[in-house]
LUMMARVEX-655270 format. One record per atom (N, C-alpha, C, O): residue in one letter; residue number from 1; y, z, x. Coordinates in steps of 0.2 Angstrom, whole numbers. Layout:
BEGIN
 resn resi    c2    c3    c1
    A  NUM     Y     Z     X
...
***
This chain:
BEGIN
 resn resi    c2    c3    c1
    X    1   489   518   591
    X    1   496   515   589
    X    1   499   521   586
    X    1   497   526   582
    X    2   506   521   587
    X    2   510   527   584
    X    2   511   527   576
    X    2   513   522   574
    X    3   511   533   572
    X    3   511   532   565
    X    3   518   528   563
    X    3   518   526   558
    X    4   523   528   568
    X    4   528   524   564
    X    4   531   520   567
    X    4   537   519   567
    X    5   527   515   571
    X    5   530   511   577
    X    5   536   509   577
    X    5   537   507   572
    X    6   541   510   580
    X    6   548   508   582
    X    6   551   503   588
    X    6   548   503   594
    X    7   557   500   585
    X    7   557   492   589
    X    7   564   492   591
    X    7   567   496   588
    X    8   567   489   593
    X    8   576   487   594
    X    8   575   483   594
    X    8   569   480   596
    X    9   581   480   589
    X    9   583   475   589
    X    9   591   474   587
    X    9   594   473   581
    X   10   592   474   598
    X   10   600   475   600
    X   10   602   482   597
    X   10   600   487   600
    X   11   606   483   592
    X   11   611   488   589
    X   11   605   491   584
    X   11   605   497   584
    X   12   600   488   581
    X   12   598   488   577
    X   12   591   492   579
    X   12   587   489   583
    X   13   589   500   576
    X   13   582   501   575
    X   13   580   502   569
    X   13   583   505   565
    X   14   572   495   572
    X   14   570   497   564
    X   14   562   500   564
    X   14   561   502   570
    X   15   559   502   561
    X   15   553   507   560
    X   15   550   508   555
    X   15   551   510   550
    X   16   542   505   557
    X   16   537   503   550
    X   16   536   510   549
    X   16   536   516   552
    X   17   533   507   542
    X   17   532   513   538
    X   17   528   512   532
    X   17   530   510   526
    X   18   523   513   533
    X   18   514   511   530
    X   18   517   514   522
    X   18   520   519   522
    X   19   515   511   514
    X   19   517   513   508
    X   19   508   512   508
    X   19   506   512   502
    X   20   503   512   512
    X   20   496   510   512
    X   20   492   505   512
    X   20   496   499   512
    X   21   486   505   511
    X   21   481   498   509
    X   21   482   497   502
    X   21   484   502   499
    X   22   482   492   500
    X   22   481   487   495
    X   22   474   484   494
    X   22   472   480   498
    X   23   469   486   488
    X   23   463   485   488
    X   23   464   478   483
    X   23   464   479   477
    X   24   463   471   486
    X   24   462   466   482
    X   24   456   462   483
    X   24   452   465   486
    X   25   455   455   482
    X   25   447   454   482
    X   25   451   445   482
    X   25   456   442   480
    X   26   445   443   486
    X   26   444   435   488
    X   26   448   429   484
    X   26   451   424   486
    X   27   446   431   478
    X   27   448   428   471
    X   27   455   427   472
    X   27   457   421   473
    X   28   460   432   473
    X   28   469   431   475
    X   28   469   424   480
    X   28   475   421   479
    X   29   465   421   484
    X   29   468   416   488
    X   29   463   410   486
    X   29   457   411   486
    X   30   465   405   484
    X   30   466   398   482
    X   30   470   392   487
    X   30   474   392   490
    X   31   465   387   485
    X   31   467   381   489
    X   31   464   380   496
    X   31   465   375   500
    X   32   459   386   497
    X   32   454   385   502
    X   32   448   385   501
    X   32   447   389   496
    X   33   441   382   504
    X   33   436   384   502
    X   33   433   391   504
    X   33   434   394   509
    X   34   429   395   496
    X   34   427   401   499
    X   34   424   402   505
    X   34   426   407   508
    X   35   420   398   508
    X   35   415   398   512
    X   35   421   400   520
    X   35   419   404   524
    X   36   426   395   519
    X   36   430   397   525
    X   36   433   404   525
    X   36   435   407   530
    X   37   435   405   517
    X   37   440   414   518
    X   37   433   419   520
    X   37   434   424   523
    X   38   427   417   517
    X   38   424   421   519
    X   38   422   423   526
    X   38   421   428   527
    X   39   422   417   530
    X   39   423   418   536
    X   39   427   419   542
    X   39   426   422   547
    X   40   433   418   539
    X   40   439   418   541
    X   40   441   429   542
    X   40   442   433   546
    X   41   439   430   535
    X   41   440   437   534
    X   41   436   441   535
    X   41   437   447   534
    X   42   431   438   536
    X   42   423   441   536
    X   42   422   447   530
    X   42   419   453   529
    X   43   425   444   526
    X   43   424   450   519
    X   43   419   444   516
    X   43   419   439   518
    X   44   414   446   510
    X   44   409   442   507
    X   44   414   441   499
    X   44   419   443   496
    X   45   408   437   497
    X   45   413   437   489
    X   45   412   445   486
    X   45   408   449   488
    X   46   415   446   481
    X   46   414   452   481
    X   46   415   460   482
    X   46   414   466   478
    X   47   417   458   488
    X   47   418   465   491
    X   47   425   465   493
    X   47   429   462   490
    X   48   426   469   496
    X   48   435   472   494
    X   48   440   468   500
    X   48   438   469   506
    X   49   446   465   500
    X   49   451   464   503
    X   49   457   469   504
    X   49   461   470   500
    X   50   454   471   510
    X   50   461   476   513
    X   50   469   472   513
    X   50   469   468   517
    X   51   472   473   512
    X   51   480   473   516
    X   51   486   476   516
    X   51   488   479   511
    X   52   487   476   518
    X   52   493   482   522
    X   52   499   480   517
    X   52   500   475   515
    X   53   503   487   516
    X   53   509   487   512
    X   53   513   488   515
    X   53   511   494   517
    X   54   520   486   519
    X   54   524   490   524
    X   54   530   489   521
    X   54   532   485   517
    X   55   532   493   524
    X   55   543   493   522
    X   55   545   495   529
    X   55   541   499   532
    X   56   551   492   531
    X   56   555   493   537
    X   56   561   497   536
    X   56   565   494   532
    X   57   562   503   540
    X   57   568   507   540
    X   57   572   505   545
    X   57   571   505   551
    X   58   577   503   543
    X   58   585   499   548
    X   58   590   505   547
    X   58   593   508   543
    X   59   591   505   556
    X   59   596   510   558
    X   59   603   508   559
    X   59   604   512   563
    X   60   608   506   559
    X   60   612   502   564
    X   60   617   502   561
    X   60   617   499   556
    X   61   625   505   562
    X   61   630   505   564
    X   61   632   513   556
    X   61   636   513   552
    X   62   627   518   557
    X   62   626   523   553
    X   62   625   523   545
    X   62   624   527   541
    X   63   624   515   546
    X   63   620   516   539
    X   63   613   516   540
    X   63   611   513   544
    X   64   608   520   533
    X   64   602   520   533
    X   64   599   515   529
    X   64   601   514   523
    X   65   594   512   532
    X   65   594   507   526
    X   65   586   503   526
    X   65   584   503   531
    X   66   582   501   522
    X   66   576   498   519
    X   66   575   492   515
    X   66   579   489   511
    X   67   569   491   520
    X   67   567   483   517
    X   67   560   484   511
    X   67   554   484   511
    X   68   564   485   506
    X   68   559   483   501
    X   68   558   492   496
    X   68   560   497   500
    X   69   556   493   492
    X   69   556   499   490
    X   69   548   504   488
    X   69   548   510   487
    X   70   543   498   490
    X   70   536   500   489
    X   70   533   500   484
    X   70   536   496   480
    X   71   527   502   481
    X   71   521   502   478
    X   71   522   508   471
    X   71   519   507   466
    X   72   527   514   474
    X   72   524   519   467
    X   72   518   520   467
    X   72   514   517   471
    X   73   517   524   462
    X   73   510   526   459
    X   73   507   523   453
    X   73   503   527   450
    X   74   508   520   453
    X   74   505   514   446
    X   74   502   510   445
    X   74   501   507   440
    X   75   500   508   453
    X   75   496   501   455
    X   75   489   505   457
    X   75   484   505   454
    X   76   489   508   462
    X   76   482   509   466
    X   76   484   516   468
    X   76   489   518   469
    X   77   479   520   468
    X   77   478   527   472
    X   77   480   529   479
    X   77   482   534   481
    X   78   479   521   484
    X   78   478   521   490
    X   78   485   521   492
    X   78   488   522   497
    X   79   488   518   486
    X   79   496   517   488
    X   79   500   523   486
    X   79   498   528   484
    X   80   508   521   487
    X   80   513   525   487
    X   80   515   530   491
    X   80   516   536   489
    X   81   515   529   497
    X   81   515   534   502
    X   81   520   533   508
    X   81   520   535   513
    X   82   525   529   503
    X   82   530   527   507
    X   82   535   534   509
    X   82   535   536   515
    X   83   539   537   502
    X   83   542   542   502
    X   83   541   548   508
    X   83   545   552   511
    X   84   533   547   507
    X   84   531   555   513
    X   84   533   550   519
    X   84   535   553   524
    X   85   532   545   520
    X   85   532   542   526
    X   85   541   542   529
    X   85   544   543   534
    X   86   544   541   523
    X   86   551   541   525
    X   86   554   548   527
    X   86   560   548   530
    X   87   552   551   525
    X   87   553   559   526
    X   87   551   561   532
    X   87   554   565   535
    X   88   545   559   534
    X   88   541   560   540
    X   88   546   558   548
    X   88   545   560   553
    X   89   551   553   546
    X   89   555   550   550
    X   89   561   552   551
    X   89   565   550   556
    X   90   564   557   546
    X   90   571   559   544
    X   90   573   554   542
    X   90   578   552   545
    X   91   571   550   536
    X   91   574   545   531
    X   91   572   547   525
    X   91   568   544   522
    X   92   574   552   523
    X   92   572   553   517
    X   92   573   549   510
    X   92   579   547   508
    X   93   569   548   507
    X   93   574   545   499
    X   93   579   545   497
    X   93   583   540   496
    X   94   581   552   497
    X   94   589   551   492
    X   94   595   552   498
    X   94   601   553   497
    X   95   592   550   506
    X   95   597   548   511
    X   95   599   539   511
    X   95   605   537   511
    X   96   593   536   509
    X   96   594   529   510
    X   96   599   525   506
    X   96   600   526   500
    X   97   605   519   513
    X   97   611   520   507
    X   97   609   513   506
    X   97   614   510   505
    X   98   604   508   506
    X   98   603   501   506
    X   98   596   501   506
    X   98   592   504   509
    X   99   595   495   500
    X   99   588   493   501
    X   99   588   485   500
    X   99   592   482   496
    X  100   584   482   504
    X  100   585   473   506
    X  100   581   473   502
    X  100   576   477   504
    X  101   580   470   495
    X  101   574   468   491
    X  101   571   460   495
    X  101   575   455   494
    X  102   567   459   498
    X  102   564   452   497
    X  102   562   448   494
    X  102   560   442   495
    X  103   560   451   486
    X  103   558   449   480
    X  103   557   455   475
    X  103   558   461   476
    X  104   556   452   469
    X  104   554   459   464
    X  104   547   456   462
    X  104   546   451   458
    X  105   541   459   465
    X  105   535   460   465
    X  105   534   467   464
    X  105   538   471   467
    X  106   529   471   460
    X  106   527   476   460
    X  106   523   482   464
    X  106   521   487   463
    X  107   523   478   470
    X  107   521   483   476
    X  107   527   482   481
    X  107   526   485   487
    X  108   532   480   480
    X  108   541   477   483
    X  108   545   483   479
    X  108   550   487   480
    X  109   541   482   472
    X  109   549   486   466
    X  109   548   495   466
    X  109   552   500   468
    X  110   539   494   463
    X  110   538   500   456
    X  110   538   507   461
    X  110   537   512   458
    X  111   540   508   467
    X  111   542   512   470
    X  111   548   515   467
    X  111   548   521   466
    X  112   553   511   466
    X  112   561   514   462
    X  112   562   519   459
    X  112   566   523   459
    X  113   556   520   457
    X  113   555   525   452
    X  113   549   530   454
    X  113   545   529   459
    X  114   549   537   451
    X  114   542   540   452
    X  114   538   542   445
    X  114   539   540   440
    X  115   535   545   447
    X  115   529   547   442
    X  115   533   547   435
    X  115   530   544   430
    X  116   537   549   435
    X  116   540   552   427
    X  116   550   549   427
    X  116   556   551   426
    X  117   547   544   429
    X  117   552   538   429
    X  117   560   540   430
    X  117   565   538   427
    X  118   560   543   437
    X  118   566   543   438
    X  118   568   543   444
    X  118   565   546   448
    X  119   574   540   447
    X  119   577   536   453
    X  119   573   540   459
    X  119   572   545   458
    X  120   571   537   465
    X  120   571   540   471
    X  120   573   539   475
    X  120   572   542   481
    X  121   579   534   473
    X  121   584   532   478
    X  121   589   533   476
    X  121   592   528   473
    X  122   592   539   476
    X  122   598   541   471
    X  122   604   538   472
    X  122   608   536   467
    X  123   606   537   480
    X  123   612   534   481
    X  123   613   527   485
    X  123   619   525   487
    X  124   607   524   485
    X  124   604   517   488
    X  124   608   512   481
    X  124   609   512   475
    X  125   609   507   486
    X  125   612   500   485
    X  125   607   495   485
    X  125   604   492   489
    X  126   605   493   479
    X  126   599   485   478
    X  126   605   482   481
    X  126   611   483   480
    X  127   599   475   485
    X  127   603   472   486
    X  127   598   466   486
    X  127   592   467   489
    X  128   598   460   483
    X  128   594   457   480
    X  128   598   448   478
    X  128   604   447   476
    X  129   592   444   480
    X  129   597   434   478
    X  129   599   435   473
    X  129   597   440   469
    X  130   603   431   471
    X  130   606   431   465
    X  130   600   426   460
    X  130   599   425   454
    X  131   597   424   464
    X  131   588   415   459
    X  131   585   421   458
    X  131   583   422   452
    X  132   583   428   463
    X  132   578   430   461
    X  132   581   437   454
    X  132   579   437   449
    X  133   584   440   457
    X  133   588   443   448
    X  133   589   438   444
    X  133   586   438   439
    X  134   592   433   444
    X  134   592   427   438
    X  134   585   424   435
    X  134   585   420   430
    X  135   579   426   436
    X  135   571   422   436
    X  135   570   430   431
    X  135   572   431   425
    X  136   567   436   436
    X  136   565   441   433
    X  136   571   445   428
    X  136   569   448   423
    X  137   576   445   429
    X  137   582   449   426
    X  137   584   446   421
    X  137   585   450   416
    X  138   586   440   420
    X  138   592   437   415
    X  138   588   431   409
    X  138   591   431   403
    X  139   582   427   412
    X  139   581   422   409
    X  139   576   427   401
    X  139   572   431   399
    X  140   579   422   400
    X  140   571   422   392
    X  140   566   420   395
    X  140   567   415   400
    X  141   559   423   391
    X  141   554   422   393
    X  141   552   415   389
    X  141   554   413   384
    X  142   548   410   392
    X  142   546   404   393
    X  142   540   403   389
    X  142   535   407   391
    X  143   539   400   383
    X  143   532   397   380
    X  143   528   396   387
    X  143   524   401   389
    X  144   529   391   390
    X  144   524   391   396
    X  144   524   394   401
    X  144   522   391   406
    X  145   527   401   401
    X  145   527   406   407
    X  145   519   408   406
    X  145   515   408   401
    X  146   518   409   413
    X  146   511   413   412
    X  146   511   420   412
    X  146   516   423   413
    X  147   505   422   409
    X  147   506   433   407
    X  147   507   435   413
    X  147   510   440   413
    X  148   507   434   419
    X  148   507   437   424
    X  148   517   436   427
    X  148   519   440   430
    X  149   520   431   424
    X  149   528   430   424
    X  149   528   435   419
    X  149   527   441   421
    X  150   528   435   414
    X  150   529   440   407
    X  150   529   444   409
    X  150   533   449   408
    X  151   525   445   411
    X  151   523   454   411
    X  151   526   457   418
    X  151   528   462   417
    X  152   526   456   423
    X  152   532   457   429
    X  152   540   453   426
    X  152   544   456   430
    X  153   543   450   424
    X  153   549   450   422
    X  153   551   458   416
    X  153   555   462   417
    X  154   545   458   411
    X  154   546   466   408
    X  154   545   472   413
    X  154   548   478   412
    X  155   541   472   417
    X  155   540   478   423
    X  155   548   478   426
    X  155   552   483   425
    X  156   549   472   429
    X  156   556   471   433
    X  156   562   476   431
    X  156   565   481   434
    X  157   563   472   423
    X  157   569   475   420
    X  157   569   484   420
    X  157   573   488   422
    X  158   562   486   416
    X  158   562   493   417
    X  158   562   497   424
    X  158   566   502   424
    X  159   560   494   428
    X  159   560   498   435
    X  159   569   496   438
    X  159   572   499   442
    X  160   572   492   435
    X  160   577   493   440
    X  160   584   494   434
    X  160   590   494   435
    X  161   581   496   428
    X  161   588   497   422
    X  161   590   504   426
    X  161   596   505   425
    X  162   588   509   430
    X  162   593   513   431
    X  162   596   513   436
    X  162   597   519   437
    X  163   597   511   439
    X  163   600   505   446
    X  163   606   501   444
    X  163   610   500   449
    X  164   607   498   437
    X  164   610   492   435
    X  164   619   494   438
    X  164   623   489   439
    X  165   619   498   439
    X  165   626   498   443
    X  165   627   500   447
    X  165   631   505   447
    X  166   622   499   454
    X  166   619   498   462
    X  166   616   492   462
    X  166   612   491   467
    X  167   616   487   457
    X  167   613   482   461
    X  167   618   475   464
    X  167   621   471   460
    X  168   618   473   470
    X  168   622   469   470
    X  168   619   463   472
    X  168   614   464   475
    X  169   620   458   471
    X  169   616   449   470
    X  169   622   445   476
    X  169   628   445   478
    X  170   616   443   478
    X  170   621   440   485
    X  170   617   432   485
    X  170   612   430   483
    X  171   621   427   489
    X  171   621   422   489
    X  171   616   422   498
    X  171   617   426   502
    X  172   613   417   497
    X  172   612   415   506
    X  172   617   417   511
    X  172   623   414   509
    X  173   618   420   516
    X  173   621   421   521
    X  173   624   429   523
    X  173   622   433   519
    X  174   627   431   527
    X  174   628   435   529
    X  174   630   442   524
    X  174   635   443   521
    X  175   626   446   524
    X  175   627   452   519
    X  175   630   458   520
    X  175   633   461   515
    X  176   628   459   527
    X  176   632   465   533
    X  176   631   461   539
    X  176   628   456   541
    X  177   635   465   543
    X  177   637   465   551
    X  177   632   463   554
    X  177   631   468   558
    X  178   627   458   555
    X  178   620   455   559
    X  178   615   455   555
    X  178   609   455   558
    X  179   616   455   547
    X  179   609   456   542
    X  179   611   450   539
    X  179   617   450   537
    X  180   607   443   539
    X  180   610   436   534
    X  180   602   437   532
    X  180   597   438   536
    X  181   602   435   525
    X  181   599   435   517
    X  181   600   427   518
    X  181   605   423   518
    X  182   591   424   520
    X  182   589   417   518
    X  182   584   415   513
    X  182   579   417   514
    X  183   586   413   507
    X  183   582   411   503
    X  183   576   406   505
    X  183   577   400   507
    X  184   569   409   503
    X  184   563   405   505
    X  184   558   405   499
    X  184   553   407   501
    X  185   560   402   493
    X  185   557   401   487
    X  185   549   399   487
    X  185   546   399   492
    X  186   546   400   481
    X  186   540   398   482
    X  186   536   404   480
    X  186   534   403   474
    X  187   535   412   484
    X  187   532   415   480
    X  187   534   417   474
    X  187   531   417   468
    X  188   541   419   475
    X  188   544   418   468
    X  188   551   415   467
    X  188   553   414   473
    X  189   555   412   463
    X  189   562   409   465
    X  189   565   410   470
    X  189   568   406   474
    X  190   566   420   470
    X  190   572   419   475
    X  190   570   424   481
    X  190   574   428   483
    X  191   565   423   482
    X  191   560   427   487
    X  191   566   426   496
    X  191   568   421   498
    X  192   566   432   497
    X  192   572   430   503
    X  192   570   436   509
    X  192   568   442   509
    X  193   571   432   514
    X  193   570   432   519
    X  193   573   437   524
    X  193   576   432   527
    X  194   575   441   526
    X  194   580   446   530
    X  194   584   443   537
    X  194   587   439   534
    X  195   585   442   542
    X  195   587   439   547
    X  195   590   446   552
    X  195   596   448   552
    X  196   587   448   555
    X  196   594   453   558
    X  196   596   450   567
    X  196   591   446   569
    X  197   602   451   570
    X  197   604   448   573
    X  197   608   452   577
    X  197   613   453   575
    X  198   605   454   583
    X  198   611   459   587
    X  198   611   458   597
    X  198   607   462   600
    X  199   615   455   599
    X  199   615   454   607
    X  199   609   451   610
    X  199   604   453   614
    X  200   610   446   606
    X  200   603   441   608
    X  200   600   440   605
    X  200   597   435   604
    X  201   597   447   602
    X  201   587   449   599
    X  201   588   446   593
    X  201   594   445   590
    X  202   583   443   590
    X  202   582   440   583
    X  202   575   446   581
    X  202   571   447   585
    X  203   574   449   574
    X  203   570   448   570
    X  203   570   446   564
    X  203   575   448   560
    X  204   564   442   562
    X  204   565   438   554
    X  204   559   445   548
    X  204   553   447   550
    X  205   561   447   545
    X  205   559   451   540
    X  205   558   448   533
    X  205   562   448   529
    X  206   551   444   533
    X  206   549   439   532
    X  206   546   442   523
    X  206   544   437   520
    X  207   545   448   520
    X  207   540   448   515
    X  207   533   446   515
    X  207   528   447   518
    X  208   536   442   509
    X  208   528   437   507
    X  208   526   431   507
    X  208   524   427   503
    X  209   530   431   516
    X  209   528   421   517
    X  209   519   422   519
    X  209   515   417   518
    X  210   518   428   522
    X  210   508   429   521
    X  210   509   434   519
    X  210   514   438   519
    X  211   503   436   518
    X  211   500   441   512
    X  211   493   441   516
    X  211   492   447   519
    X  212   490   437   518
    X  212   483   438   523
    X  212   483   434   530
    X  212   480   428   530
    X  213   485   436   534
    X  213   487   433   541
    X  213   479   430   544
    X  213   478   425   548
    X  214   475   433   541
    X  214   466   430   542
    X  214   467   424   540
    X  214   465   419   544
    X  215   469   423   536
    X  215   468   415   533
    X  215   473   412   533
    X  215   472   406   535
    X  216   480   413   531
    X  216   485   409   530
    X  216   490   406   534
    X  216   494   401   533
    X  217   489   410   540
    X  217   491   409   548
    X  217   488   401   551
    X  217   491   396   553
    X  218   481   403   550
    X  218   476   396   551
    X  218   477   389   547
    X  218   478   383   550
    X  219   478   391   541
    X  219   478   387   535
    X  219   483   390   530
    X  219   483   394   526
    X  220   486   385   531
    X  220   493   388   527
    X  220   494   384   522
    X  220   500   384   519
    X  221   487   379   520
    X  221   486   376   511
    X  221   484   382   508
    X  221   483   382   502
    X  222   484   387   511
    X  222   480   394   506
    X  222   486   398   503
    X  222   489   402   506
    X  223   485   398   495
    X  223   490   400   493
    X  223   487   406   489
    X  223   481   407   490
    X  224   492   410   485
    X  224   490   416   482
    X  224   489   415   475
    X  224   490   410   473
    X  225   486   419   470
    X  225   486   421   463
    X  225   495   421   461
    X  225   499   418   457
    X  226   496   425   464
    X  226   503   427   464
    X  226   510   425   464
    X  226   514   427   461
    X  227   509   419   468
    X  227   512   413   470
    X  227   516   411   462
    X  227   512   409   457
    X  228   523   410   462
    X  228   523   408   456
    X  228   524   400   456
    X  228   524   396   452
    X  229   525   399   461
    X  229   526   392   462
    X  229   521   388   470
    X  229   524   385   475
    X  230   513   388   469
    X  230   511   390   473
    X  230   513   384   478
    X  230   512   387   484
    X  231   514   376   479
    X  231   514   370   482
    X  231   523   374   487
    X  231   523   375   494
    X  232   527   375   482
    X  232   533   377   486
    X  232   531   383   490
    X  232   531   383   496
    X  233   529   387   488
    X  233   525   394   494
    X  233   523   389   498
    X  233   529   387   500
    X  234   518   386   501
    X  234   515   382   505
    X  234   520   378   509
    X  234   521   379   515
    X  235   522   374   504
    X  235   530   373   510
    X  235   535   375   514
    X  235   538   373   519
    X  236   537   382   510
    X  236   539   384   512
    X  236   538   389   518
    X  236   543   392   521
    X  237   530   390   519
    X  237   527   393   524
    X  237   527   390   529
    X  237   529   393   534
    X  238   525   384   530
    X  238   525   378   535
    X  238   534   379   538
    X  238   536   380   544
    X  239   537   378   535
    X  239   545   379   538
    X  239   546   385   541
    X  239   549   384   547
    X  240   545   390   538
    X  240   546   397   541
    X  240   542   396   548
    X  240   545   396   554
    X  241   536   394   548
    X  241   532   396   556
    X  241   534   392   559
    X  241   534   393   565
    X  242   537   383   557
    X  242   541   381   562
    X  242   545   385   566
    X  242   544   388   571
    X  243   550   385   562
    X  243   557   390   562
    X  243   555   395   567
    X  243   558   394   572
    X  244   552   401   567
    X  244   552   406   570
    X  244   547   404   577
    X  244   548   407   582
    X  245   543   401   576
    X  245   539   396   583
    X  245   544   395   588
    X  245   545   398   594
    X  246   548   387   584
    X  246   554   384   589
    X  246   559   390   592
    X  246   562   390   597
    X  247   560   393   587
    X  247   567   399   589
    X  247   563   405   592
    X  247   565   411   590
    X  248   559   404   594
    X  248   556   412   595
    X  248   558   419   593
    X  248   560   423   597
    X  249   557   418   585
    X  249   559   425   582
    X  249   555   428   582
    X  249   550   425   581
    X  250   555   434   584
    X  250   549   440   581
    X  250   548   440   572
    X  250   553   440   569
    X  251   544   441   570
    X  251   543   444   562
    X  251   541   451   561
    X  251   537   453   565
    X  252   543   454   555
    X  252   541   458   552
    X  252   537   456   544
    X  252   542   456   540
    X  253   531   455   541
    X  253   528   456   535
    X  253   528   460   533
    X  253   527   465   537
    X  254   527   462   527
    X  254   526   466   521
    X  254   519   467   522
    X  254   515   472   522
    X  255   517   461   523
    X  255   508   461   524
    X  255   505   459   529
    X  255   500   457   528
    X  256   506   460   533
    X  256   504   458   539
    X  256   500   466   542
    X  256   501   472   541
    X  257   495   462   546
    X  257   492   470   549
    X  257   496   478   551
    X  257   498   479   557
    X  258   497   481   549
    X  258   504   488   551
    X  258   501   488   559
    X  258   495   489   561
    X  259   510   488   560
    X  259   515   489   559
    X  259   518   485   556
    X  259   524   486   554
    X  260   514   479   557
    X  260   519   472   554
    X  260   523   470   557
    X  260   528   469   554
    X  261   524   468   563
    X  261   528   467   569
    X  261   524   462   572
    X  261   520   465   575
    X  262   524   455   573
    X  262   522   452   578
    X  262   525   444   580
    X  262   531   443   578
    X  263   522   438   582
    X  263   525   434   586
    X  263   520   429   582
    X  263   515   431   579
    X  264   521   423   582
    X  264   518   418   580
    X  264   518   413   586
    X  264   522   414   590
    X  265   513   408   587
    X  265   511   406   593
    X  265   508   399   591
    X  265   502   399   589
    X  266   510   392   591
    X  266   505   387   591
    X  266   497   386   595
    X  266   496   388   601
    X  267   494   385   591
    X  267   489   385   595
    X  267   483   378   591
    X  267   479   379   587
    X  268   484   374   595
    X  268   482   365   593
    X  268   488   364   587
    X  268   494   366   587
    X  269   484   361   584
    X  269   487   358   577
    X  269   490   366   573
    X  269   496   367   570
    X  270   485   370   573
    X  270   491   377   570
    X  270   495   380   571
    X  270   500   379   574
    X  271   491   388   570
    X  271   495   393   572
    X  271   490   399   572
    X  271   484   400   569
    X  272   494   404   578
    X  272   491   410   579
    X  272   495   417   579
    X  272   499   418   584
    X  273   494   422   574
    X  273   498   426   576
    X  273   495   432   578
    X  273   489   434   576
    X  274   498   435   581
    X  274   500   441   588
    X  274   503   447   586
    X  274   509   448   587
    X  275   500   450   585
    X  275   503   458   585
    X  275   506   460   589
    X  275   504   459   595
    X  276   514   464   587
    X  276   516   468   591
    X  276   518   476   590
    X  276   518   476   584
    X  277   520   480   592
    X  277   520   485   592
    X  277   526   489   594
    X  277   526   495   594
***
């Protein structure tokens, strides 16, 4: 496979770009039995869960532009490896004039920043729902929020305060010229979906409708640690794989096996998804 697989779609190229593995563990997925993720992922309890962290680079009509901002260096060793990969393509950081957030998660945000906390996207445009900046940006923190909202609502604000006049909040629907912003709630309020749309071709740049395509693809009652609203994730994953099934979209995940490009397929009562390249 080529290190930065590249795709058309119509006017539009876009171009995975690995920020690395993510080392997480069995524990993260709920609502299925262990005995099936064990087998499904063929990981035991215990030992380490791979998955892939991607951002996609959008080319089209001279602007440069990105889905999602990455991992940083403050989560895992294995990550942050977006920057050199953007560079390796002639996207460099401080070229990029758009970034499509699909949430503000910390493997999605604490890229914004680097080591010694400052911009890496100098002249880039956030572009982000206005539910999911109103949850993580605006609201007071909740007696019954859990430490995991608290403490990413405080991460949120610090990673994106030097940003605060580049970030623009948009409503469902068209945002540029073939890119339409769908809100698909669930992992977190305003967790949103990319659409691009150019001389026929459809891809949907999907986030974190899965996170482990081993299991969630098959069974899509399995939800995350993460999930802040986990029963809406669920449903809202069922609609998404409708959706892209009946309309035969292509998808892009964040999490999905790199390149993160592939096709979803019924198969009996579920689903099965298909790499593509």
């Amino acid at each position: 496979m080529p290190a930065f697989p590249t795709r058309k779609v119509g006017d539009f190229t876009v171009t995975a770009v690995s920020d690395g593995p993510y080392c997480g563990s069995l524990d993260a997925l709920v609502g299925v039995e262990r005995a099936d993720v064990e087998r499904l992922t063929g990981v035991k309890t215990g030992g380490p869960l791979w998955l892939d962290v991607n951002s996609f680079v959008i080319r089209a009509g001279g602007r440069l532009m990105l889905s999602d901002g990455g991992s940083g260096h403050t989560l895992q060793p294995t990550l942050g490896r977006l920057p050199e990969g953007l560079r390796a393509i002639g996207a460099a950081p401080e070229n990029i004039d758009l970034i499509l957030l699909t949430h503000l998660h910390s493997d999605h945000s604490f890229g914004l920043l680097d080591r010694a906390g400052r911009v890496v996207f100098p002249k880039a445009e956030l572009v982000v729902h206005e539910a999911e900046a109103a949850f993580w940006l605006d609201r007071e923190v909740q007696p019954g929020d859990t430490e995991r909202v608290r403490n990413n609502s405080a991460a949120q604000r610090r990673v994106l305060a030097p940003y605060r006049d580049r970030i623009r909040r948009i409503k469902d629907g068209e945002v540029l010229p073939g890119i339409t912003a769908v809100r698909r709630p669930g992992h977190t309020p305003g967790h949103t979906n990319w659409l691009l749309e150019s001389r026929g071709e459809r891809l949907l740049i999907w986030g974190d409708i899965v996170h482990c395509a081993a299991v969630q693809v098959p069974r899509l009652d399995a939800a995350l640690i993460f999930d802040v609203d986990p029963d809406l994730a669920r449903a809202t994953r069922r609609q998404v794989f409708d959706w892209v099934v009946d309309e035969r979209v292509a998808v892009a995940g964040a999490h999905l096996p790199f390149p993160g490009f592939g096709r979803l397929e019924r198969s009996g009562q579920g689903f099965q998804y298909r790499v593509e390249t």
